[in-house]
C-alpha positions, 0 to 999 in steps of 0.5 A, spaced: 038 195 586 042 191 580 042 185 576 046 179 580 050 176 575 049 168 577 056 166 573 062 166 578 066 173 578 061 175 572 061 181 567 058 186 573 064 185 576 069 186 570 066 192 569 066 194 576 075 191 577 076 194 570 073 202 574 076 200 580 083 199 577 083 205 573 081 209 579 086 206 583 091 208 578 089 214 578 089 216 585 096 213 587 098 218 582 096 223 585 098 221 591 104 221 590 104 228 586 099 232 591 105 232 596 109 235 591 106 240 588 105 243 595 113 242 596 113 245 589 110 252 592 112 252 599 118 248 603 115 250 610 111 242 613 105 244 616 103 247 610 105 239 606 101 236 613 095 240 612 094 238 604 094 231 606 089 234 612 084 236 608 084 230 603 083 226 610 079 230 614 072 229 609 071 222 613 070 225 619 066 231 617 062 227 613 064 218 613 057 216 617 053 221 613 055 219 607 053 211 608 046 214 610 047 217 602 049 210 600 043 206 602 039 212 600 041 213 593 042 209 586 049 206 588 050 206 579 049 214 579 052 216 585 059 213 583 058 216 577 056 223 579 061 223 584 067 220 579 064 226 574 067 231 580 073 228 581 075 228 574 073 236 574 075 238 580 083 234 578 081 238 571 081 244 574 088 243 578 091 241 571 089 247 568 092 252 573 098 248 573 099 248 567 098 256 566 102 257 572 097 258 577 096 254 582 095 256 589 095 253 597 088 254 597 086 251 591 090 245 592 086 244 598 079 246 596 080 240 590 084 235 596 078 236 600 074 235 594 076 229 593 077 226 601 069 228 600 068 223 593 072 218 596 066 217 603 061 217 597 064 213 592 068 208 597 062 207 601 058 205 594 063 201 591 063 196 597 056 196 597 054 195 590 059 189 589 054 184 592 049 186 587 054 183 581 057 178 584 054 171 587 054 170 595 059 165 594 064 169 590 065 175 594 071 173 598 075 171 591 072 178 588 075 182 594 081 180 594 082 181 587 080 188 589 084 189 594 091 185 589 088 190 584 089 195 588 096 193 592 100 192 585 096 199 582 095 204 587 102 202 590 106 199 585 105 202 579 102 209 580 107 212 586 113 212 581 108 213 574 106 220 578 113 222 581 115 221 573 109 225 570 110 231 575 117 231 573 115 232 566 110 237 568 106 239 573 100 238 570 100 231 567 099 227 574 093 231 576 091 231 568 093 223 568 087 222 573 083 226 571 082 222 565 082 215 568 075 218 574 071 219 566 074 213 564 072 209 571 065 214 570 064 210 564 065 204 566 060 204 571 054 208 567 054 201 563 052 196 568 046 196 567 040 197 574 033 192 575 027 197 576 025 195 583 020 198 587 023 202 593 024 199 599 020 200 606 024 203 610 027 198 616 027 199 623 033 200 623 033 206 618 029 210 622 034 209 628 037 216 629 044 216 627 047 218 634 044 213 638 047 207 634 054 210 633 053 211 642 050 203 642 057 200 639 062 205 642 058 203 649 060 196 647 067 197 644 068 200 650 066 194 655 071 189 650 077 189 653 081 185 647 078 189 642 078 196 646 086 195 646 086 194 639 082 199 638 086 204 641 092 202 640 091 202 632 088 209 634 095 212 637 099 208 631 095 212 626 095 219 629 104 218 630 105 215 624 100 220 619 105 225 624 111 222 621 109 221 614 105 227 613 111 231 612 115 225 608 116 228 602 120 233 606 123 228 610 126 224 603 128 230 600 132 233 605 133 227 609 135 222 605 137 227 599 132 223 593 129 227 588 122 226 586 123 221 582 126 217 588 121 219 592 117 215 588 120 209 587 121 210 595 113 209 596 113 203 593 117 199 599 110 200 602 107 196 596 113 191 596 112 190 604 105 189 603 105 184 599 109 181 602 105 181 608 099 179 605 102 172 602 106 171 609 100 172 613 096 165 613 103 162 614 104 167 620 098 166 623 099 158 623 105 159 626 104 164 631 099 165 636 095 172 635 097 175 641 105 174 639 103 177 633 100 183 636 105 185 641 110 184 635 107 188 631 107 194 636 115 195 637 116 194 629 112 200 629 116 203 635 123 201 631 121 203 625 120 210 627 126 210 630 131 207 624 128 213 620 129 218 626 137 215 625 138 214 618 140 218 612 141 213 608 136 210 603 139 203 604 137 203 610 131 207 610 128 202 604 128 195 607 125 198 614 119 202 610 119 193 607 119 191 613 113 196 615 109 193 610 110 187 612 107 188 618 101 193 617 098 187 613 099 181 618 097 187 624 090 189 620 088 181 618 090 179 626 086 185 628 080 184 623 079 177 624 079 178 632 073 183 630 070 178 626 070 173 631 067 177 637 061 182 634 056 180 634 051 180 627 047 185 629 052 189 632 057 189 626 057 195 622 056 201 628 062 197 632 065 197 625 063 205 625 066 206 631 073 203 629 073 207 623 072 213 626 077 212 632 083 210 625 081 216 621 081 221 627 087 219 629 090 219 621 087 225 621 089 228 628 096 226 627 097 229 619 095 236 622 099 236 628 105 233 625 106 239 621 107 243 625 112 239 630 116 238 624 116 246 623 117 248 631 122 242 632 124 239 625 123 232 621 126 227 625 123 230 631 116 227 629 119 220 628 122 221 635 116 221 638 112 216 634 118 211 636 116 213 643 109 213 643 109 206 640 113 204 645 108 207 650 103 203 647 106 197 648 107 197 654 101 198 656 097 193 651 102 188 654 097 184 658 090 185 654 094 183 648 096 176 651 095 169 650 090 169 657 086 174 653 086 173 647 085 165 646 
């Protein structure tokens, strides 16, 4: 436990922004570079795919387990420890980059290493920040986090690691590497209250297996959030698919460099913050089925427009429009979530959701790659567009005004 800062946003939670944003640079940096480096050493797409496979598959491996370590552990140490490793195992791949030998496996082992770190460190992160800042002020911290994360995730590291890998291979991973022993720093200051160890809850005792079955079993009966559920589940898996071999797509397709690459990553950070501006003006205009159902063939429609096009002109404004819409879906949705779980149901309904949006993000990377290697890059796009269209018809109707009020 930690001292609870009674002034609003106080000096608990600048310490926790300024880690987070360090962090979060840090790993748009290598986001934008990891694909590159794989492309760097093979143009082959499953082997791009599973790179970003093996940095998603963690929280399937291992996502509930390591909410149980959260709860368990000091949150402070564990950030720590687990910033410490990603900037070791990062500092591991600098290196061989640097003396030229960098491997598949290598990137993989160290990809996978930090999908690990993100279940610890994201879980610990979002249940520490209620030890540092008032009740009443979470939901202004939140959003700080998450425009924090939009403009330095998206915004600024995307063309900052495209630019660094063009310098030399080493300096993007190296860059990130240094910015989790920052972070690590910044979270051993906060400074932790020595409380006796809380008994353990009825809850905590509850086996695992029985609660995640307790909220699949009540999602399953909730026909609005079942379709939702589902439909963001089929729209990770074809959209992970498609964008798992994008970097393939932008350089062969579109015939951008790296560092186009990169700037191109930004349209996402473009359209999101566009979206998250226009999202309370949308949500008064329109009832939240329209947006919904709306959504799902923007989906549809951009996959095909990226099947079609070659030009980035067009590719750019579509990738805005994407944006747009992933924040004005994901709000609608999380809402109609807010309003239809019960308290007490809350995190193992929320459970579920997550693990049908990664399973699916991390099905469709996998399976991607190999569709685009057995049928080529736009025939990924092809099928997304397809099974988006699929999917709206079908949620037509659990996706309408009689069902959603």
């Amino acid at each position: 436990m930690y001292a609870r800062n009674t002034a609003p946003l106080g000096a608990g939670f600048r310490t926790l922004w300024a880690a987070s944003a360090i962090s979060t640079v840090g790993d748009g940096i290598t986001l934008a570079a990891g694909p590159m480096i794989v492309a760097s050493i093979t143009r082959e797409p499953v082997p791009v795919a599973v790179a970003a496979f093996s940095q998603q598959v963690p929280w399937l491996l291992f996502g509930l387990v390591s909410g149980v370590v959260v709860d368990r552990l000091d949150r402070r140490r564990l950030i720590v420890a687990v910033n410490m490793a990603r900037a070791v195992s990062l500092g591991v791949l600098a290196a061989a980059a640097a003396l030229g030998a960098v491997s598949l496996p290598l990137v993989y082992a160290v990809f996978f290493t930090l999908g690990t770190a993100d279940t610890l460190a994201d879980t610990a992160s979002s249940a520490l920040l209620p030890a540092v800042v008032a009740q009443d002020r979470l939901a202004e911290a939140n959003a700080r986090l998450s425009l924090t994360f939009n403009i330095g995730n998206q915004f600024l590291a995307k063309p900052l690691g495209a630019w660094l890998f063009a310098l030399a291979v080493a300096a993007p991973f190296a860059t990130d590497a240094v910015t989790f022993a920052l972070a690590a720093a910044l979270i051993a200051t906060l400074r932790p209250i020595r409380t006796a160890a809380p008994a353990a809850t009825s809850a905590a005792r509850t086996p695992l297996r029985r609660d995640v079955t307790t909220g699949a079993r009540w999602l399953a009966r909730h026909r609005v959030l079942r379709a939702v559920s589902l439909s963001m589940c089929i729209g990770n898996t074809v959209f992970c698919a498609a964008f798992s071999v994008f970097v393939l797509y932008v350089r062969e397709r579109l015939g951008l460099t790296d560092l186009g690459y990169g700037l191109l990553l930004t349209t996402f950070a473009i359209g999101g913050t566009l979206g998250t501006l226009s999202v309370r003006y949308l949500k008064q205009r329109y009832r939240a089925a329209t947006l919904l159902r709306a959504g799902l063939f923007i989906e549809a429609f951009t996959h095909a427009a990226l099947a079609v096009t070659t030009h980035v002109w067009i590719a750019a404004p579509v990738l805005i429009l994407f944006g747009i819409h992933t924040m004005v879906w994901g709000s609608v949705a999380a809402t109609l979530y807010q309003q239809a779980v019960p308290d007490g149901l809350r995190g193992r309904v929320g459970s579920v959701r997550i693990l049908c949006d990664l399973g699916g993000a991390a099905i469709g990377t996998i399976t991607g790659g190999f569709l685009a290697q057995g049928l080529g890059l736009t025939t990924v796009f092809w099928v997304a567009a397809v099974a988006m269209l699929t999917v709206a018809a079908v949620s037509w109707r659990p996706l309408g005004p009689a069902t959603i009020q």
